[in-house]
N, C-alpha and C positions, 0 to 999 in steps of 0.2 A: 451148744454152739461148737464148730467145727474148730481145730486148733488150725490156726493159721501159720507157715512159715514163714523165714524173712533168707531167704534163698535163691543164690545169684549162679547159674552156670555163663562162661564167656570160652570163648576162644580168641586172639588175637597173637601181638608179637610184642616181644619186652621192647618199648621206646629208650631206653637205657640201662646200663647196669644199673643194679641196688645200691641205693643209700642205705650204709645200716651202720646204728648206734647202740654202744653198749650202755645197758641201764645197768642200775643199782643190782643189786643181789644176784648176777650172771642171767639176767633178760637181757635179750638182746629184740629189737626192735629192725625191720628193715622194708624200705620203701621203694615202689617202683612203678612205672607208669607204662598201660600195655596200649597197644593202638588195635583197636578191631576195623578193620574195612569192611563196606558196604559198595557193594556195586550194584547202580541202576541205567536205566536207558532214560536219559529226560523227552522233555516233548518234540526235539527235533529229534529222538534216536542216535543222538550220540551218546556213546558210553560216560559214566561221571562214576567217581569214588569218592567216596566220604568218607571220613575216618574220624571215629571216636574215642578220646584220651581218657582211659579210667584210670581211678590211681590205686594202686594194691597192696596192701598192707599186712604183712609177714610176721607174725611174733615167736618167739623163744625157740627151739628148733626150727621150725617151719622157715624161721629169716635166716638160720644158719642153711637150710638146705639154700633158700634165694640167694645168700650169698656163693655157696659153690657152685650151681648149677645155673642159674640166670644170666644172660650176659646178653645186649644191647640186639636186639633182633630174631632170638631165638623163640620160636614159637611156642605157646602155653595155653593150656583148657584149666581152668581153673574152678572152683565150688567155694563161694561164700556166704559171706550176709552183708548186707548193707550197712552202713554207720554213718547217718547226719549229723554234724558236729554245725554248733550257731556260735559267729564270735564277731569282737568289734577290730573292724582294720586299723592301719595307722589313721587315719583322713577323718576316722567315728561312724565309719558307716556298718551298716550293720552289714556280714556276709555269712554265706552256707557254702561248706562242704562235703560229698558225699565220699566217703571210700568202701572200697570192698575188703572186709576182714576175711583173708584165706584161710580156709581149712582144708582145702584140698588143691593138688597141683600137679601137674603133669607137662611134660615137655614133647610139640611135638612135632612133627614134621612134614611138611605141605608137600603132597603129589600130585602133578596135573593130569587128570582122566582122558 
């Protein structure tokens, strides 16, 4: 059987600076939410953007580089894994959410052709 990976490349722009939290033993932890756009022509041929909110999740060096170099719009190509997390909200209902654990990160910057 072939080994499967669980491997995410994105490009988009930081929707905000990073939340980041110091943990116990000099972890630090920090979170940030990127917006990718999609542009199509719908059925009448106007142009339409989409934008989809991933949320990205930085640990122990990696969330201190997000903290110096991230900041609210700046564009990022990033390499993860996925991470589904099952939990009960206030109200008891049951919900999921996905993040992307970064392992790789780059900053970059959009030219128009």
């Amino acid at each position: 059987m072939k080994n499967f990976r669980n491997t995410v490349s994105l490009t988009g722009h930081a929707g905000a600076d990073p939340v980041v939290v110091s943990l116990a033993g000099e972890r630090k932890v920090a979170r940030v939410s990127m917006a990718i756009n999609e542009f199509y022509k719908n059925q009448s041929g106007e142009a339409v953007c989409q934008t989809q909110w991933i949320s990205l999740v930085f640990w122990n060096k990696k969330a201190e580089l997000a903290e110096l170099l991230i900041k609210k719009g700046v564009g990022l190509s990033i390499e993860g894994s996925l991470k589904t997390q099952s939990y009960t909200d206030k109200q008891g209902d049951q919900r999921s959410s996905t993040e992307i654990f970064v392992n790789h990160m780059e900053l970059v910057t959009q030219t128009d052709a």
